[in-house]
FIFIMI-51608 format. One record per residue: y, x, z of N, C-alpha, C in turn; residue in three letters. Coordinates in steps of 0.2 Angstrom, whole numbers, plus 5000, padded with zeros to 4 digits. Each point is the difference from the previous one (the first is absolute). Layout:
BEGIN
YXZYXZYXZALA/...
END
This chain:
BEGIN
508851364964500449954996499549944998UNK/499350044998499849924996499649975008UNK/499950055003499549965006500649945004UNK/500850054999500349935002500149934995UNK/500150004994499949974996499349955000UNK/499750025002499049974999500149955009UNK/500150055004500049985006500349935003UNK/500850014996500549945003499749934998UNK/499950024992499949914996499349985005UNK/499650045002499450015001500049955008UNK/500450025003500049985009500449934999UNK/500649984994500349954999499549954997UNK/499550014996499449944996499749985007UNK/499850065005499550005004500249945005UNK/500750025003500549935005499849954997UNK/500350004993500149924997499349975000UNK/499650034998499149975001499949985004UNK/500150055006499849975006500449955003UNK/500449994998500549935003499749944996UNK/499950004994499849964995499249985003UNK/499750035000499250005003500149955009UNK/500650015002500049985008500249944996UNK/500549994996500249925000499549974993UNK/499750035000499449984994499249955007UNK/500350045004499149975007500449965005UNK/500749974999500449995005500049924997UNK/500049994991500149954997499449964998UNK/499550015001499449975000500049965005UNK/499850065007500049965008500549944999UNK/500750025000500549935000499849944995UNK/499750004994499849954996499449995004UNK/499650025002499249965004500549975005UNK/500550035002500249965010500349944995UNK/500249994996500549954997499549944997UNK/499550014997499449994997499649965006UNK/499850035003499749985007500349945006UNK/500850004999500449965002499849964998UNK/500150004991500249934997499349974999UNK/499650025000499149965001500049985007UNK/500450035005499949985007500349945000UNK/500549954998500449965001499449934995UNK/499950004996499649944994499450005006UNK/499750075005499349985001500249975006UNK/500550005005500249985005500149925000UNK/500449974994500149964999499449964999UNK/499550014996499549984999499250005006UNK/500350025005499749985006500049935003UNK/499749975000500149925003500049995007UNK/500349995005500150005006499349965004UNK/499750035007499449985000500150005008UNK/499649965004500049985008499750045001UNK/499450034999499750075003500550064997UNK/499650065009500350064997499250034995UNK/500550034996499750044993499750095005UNK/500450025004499850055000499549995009UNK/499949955002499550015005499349964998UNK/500149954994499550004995499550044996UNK/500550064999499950064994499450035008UNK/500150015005499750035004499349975002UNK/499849934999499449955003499650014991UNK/500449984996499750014991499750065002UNK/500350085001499650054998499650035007UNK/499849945005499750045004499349934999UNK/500249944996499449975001499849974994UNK/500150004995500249964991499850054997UNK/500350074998499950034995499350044997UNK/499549975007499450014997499649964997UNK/500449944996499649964995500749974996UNK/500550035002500849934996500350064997UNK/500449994996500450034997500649984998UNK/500749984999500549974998499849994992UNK/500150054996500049964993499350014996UNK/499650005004499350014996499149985005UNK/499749974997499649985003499350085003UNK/499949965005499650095002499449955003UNK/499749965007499549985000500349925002UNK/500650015002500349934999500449994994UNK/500449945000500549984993500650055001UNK/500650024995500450005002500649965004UNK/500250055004500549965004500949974998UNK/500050054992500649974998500049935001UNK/500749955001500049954997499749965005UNK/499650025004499649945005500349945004UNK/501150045000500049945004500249974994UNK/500250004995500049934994499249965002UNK/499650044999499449954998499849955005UNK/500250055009499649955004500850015006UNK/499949925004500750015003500050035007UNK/500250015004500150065006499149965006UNK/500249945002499649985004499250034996UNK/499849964994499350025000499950085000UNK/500550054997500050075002499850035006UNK/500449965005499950005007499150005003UNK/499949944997499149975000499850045000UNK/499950014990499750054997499850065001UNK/500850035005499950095001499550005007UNK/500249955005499750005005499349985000UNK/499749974998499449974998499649984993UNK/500150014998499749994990499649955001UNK/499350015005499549974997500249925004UNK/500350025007500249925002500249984995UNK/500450004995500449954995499649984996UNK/499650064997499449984995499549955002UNK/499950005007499749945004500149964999UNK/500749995001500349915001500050004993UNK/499850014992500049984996500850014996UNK/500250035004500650014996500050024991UNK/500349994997499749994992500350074998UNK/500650015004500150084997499950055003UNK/499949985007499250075001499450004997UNK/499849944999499450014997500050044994UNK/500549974995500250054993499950075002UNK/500550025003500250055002499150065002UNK/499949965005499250055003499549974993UNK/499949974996499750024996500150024996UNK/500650014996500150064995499950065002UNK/500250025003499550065003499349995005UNK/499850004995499550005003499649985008UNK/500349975002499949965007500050065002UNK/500650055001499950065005500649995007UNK/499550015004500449955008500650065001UNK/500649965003500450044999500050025009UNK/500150065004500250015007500549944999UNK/499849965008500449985003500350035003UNK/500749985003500750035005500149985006UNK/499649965004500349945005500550055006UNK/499950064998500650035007500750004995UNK/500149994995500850004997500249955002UNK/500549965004500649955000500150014993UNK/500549934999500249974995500550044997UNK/500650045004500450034998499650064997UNK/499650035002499550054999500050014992UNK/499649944998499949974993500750004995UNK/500349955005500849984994500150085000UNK/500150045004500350064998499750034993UNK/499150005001499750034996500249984992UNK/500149925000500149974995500750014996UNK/500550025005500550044996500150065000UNK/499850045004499750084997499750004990UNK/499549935002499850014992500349974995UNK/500749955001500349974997500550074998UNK/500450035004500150045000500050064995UNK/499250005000499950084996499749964991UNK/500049935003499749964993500650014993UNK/500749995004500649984999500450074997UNK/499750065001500250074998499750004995UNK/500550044993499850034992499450035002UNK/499650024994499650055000500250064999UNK/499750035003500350095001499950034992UNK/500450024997499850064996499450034998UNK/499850034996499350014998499950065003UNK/499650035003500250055004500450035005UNK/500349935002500450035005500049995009UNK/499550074999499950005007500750005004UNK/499950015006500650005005500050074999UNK/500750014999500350104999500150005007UNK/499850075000500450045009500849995000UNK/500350035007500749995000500450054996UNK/499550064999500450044995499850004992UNK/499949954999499849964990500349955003UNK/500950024999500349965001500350004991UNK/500050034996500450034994499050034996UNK/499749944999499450024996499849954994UNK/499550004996499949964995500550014995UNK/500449974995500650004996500250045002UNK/500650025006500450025001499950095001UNK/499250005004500150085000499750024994UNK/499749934995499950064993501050034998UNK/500249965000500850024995500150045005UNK/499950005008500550065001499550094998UNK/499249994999499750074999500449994992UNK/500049934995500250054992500750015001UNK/500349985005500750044997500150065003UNK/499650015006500150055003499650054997UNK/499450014994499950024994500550024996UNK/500249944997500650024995500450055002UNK/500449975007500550065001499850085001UNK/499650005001499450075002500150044993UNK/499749954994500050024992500750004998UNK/500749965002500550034998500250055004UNK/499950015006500350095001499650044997UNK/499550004999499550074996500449994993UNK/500249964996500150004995500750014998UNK/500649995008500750044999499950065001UNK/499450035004500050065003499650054992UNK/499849964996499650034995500850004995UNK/500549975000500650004996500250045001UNK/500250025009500450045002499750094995UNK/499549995004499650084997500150024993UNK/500049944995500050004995500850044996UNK/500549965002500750005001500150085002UNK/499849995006500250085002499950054995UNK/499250014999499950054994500449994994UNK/500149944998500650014992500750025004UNK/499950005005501050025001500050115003UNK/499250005002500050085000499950014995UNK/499949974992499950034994500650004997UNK/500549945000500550005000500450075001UNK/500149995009500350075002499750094998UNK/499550004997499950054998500350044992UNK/499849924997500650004993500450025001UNK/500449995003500749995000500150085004UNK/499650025005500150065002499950084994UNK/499649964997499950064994500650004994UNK/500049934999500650004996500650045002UNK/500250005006500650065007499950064997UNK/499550024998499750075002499750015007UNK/499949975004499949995006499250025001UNK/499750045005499450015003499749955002UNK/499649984997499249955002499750015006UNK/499949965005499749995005499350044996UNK/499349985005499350035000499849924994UNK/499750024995499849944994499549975005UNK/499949944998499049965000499650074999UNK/500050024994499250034999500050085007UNK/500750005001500150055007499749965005UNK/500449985002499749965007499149974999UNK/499849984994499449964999499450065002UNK/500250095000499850035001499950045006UNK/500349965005500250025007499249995005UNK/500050045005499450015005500249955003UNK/499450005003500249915008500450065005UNK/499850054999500350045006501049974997UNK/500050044994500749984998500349945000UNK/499649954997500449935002500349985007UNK/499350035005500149975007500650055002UNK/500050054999500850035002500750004997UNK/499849974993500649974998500349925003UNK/499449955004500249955005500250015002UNK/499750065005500350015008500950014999UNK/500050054994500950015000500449924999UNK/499549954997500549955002499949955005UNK/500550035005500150005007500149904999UNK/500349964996500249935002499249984997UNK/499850024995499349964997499350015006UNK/500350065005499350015005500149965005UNK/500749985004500149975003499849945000UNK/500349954992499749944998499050005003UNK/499950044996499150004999499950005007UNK/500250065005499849995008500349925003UNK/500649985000499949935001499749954997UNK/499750024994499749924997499350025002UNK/499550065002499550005004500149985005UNK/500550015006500049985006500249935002UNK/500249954993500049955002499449954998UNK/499850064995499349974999499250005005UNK/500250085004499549985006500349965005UNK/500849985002500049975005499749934999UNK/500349984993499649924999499350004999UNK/499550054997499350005003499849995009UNK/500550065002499949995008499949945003UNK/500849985000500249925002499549964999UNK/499749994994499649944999499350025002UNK/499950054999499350025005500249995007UNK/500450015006500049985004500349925002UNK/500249994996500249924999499449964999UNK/499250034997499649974999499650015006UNK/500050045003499650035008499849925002UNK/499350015000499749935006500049944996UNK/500350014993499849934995499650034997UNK/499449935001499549994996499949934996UNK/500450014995500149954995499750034993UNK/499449934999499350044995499550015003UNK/500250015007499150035003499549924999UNK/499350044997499649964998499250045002UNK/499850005007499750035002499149954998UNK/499550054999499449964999499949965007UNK/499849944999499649945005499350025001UNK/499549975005499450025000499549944996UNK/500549914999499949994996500449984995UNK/499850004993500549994994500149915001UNK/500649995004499949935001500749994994UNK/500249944997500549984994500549965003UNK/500650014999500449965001500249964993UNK/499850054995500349954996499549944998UNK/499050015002499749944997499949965008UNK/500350015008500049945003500550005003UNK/500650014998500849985000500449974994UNK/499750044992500249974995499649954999UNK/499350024997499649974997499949935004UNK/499850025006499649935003500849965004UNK/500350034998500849985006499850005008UNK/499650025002499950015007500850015003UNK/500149955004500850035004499750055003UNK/500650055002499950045005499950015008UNK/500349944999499950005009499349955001UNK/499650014997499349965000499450085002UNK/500450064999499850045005500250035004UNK/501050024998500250025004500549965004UNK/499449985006500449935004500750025004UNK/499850075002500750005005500650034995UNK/500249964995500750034997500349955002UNK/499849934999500749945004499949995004UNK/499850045008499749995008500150065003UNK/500150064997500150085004500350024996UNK/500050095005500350044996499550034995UNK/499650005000499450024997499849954994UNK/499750034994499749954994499250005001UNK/500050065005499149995000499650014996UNK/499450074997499550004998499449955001UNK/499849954995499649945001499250045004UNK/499949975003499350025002499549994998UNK/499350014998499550004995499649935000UNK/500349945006499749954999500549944995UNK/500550025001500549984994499850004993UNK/499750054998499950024994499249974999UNK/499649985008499349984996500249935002UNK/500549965002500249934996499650004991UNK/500450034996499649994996499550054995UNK/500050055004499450044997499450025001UNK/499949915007499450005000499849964995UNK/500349974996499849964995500150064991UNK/500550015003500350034991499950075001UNK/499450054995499750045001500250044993UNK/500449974996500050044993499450014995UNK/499449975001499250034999500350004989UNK/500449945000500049994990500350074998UNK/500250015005500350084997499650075001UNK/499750005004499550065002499349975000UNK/499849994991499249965000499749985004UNK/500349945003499649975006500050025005UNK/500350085001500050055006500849965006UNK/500050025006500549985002500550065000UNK/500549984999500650054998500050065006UNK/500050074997500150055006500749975004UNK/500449984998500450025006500249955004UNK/499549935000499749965004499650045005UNK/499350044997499750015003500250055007UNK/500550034999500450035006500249975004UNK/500449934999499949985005499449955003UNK/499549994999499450005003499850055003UNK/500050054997499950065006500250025006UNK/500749994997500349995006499949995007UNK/500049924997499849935005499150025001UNK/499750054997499349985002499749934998UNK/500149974993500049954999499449984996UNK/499449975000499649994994500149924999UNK/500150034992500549934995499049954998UNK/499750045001499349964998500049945006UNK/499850045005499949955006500749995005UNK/500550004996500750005002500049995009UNK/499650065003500250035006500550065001UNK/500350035006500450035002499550055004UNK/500150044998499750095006500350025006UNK/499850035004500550035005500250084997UNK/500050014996500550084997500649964997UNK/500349995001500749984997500550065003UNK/500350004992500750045001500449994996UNK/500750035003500749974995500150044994UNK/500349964996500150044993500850055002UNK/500050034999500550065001500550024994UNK/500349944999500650014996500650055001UNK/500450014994500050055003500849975000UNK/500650015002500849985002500350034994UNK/500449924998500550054993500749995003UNK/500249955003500649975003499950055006UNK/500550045001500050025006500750035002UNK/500349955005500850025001500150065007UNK/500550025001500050045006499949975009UNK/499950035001499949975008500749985003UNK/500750044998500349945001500449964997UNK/499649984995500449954997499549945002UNK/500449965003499649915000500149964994UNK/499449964997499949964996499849935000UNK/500049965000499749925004499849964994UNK/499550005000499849974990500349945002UNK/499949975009499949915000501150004997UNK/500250035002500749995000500249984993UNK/499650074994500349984995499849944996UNK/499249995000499549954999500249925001UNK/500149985006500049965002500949995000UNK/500350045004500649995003500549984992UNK/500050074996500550024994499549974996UNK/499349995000499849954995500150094991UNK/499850045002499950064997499349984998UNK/499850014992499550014997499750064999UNK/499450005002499550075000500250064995UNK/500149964993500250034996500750065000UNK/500549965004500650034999499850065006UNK/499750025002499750085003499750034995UNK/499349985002499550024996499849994994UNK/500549984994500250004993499249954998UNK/500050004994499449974997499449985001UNK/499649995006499750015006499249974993UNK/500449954999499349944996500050044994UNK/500150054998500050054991499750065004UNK/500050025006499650085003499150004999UNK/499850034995499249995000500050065006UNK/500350075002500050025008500749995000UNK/500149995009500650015005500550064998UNK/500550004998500450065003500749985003UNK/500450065000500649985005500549994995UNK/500249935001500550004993500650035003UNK/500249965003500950025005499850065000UNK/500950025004499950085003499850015008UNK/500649915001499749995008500550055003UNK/500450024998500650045004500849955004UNK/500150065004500749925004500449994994UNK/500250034996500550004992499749934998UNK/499450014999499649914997500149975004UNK/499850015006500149945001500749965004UNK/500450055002500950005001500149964994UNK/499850014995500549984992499449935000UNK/499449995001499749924999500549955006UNK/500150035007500449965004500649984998UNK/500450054995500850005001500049934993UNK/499450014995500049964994499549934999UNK/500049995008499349924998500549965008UNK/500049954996500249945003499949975007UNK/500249985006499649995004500049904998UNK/499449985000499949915001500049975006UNK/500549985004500050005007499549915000UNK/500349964994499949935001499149985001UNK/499949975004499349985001499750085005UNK/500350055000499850045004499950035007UNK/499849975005499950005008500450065001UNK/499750074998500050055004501250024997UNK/500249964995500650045000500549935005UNK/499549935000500649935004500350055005UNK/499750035006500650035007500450034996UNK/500050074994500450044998500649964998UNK/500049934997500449954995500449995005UNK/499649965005500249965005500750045004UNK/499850085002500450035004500650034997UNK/499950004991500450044996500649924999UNK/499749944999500549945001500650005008UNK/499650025005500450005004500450055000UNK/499850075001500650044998500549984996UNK/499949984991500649974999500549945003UNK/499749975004500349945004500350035004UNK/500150075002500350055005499649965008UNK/499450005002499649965004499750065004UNK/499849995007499750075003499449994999UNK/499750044996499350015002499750055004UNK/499649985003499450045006499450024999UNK/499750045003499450015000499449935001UNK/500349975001499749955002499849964992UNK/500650004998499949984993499550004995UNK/500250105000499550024998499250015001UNK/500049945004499350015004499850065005UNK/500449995004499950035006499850005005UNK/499749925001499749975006499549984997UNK/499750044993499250005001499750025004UNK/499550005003499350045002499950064999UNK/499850004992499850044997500550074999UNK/500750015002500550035000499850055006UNK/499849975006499750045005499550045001UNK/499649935003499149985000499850034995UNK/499950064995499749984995499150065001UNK/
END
């Protein structure tokens, strides 16, 4: 009687919680997708229409620019916010392709220009066409013309989708309600006991025999307690189902985590930092890892990458004049003596060790997301510019990434690789026969390859 009493209210708190907790992490998400809308519509608007494309500029910027330019901040040249107010498309065109030709002809705002910085010559471009350029120049128009991000606001994975604000309120309510049911469940027990003190009253006042008292039972052997359970046949049953639902859901998610490695942060052979030349110095990323907008691969940089500049930047203000240990590994590497800045014939590669590592067969195409979807490093690999070491943010399972396909936008406008899919899905609605041919059938490369 009391185990039925204890138990009913007990399973009815537990439903209602967990439906409350489901629509408690349901309403968050829906207020960011709502949130997220209504900022998408002001920033759209506030785009100014430009003759270059932005996204085949974004790709010439970070493979040639971003080792001295920055959009909103000066790094070895000026800032490029704002550049097309200052100066108009034509001399831009000059400029980018030639600097010093302009500075030559005496032009007044070159010349400003190269001496404020310190007459530092800027690479010429004579292989860019004009287009080349206009594009580059609305690429930076472009990114000039977007808010500032948030104080910390890295790019979230696709599964921080419901994070910041939103997963704080769903952990305190999901809290609270946790503390109201141990708190009904502490009423319940309470209540019980006054209503078998009750009933015992009332059974003496009968004349009526008393069950076994407290100070009886408080006297009982474990042997006796555990066989006074066993006869109650519904309370062993509960107990055997609440352990076997409790290992089934250990199991499940133990085998549901099988082959995720989400967290692994394995040691490097050098402590190299993403957060001081990612964050700190804003090195783009693809300033090492060239093939993410060009293959399927992002590429481990090679060690003459890195002596770009540490033939020069050796840390020594840190390590009393000494050159930083784990420069000096890669000089060993390379066989390299930083005195007489010659190269050895012992060279060997540094032996990093793989944290991203999907299955054989799953295919992954960095250039597709990179370039094509125009996907930020970050929305995989989480915080990349705040890791002082590497680890695995995602989980990189098909769930992640099925649910980032089903909830991110495709951009087809300005886009090469989606124009055939537009073009074909127009005709279909036209009720028009399309062919193999259409679809590019009578390439070459469909046979030939």
């Amino acid at each position: 009687m009391i185990f039925r009493s204890v138990v009913k209210p007990f399973i009815f708190i537990s439903a209602l919680s967990l439906g409350v907790q489901g629509f408690a992490q349901e309403v968050p998400a829906l207020q960011a997708e709502e949130a997220a809308t209504a900022d998408a519509a002001p920033a759209e608007a506030a785009a100014a229409p430009s003759k270059g494309d932005p996204g085949a500029g974004a790709a010439i910027f970070k493979q040639k620019c971003t080792s001295c330019h920055a959009i909103g901040r000066a790094v070895v040249g000026p800032a490029l916010k704002g550049m097309s107010e200052r100066h108009d498309e034509q001399w831009l065109i000059k400029w980018i392709r030639n600097s010093q030709a302009l500075v030559a002809s005496g032009d007044p705002a070159a010349v400003k220009v190269f001496e404020e910085y310190n007459k530092v010559v800027m690479t010429p471009f004579p292989e860019l066409t004009d287009d080349d350029i206009v594009n580059i120049i609305a690429y930076v128009q472009t990114e000039g013309d977007k808010p500032a991000a948030p104080a910390g606001g890295a790019a979230a994975g696709a599964d921080g989708a419901v994070s910041g604000d939103s997963g704080e309120v769903s952990n305190f309510m999901l809290g609270g309600l946790i503390l109201v049911v141990l708190i009904t469940l502490l009423v319940i027990l309470v209540l019980n006991r006054v209503i078998k003190t009750l009933d015992r009253v009332i059974l003496q006042k009968k004349g009526l025999a008393v069950e076994q008292d407290e100070a009886g039972l408080s006297k009982e052997t474990a042997y006796e307690k555990i066989r006074r359970f066993s006869k109650n046949k519904k309370l062993v049953f509960f107990t055997i189902l609440l352990v076997m639902i409790l290992l089934g859901s250990w199991g499940w998610k133990a085998m549901w985590n099988t082959g995720v490695h989400q967290g692994y942060q394995p040691e490097q052979p050098i402590k190299y930092s993403h957060q001081l030349h990612a964050g700190t110095l804003k090195i783009d990323c693809q300033y090492c890892h060239t093939g993410a907008y060009k293959s399927k691969n992002a590429t481990i940089p090679s060690l003459n990458v890195c002596m770009n500049c540490h033939n020069y930047v050796q840390a020594t203000d840190k390590y009393n004049g000494e050159i930083s240990p784990e420069i000096m590994k890669i000089y060993k590497a390379l066989d390299y003596n930083p005195d007489t800045k010659e190269y050895g014939p012992n060279q060997k590669p540094i032996q990093w060790v793989r944290i991203h590592n999907l299955p054989d067969f799953a295919y992954f195409n960095h250039s597709q997301h990179v370039s094509v979807a125009g996907i930020e490093c970050q929305q995989c690999h989480g915080p990349i510019q705040t890791m002082e070491e590497v680890y695995q943010y995602s989980p990189l399972t098909m769930k992640w990434c099925i649910n980032c396909h089903r909830e991110h936008d495709v951009n087809t406008e300005g886009n090469g690789y989606y124009d055939k899919v537009v073009e074909v899905h127009d005709l279909l609605k036209q009720g028009k026969k399309v062919t193999p041919a259409v679809l590019g059938g009578l390439e070459c490369g469909k046979c030939h390859y």
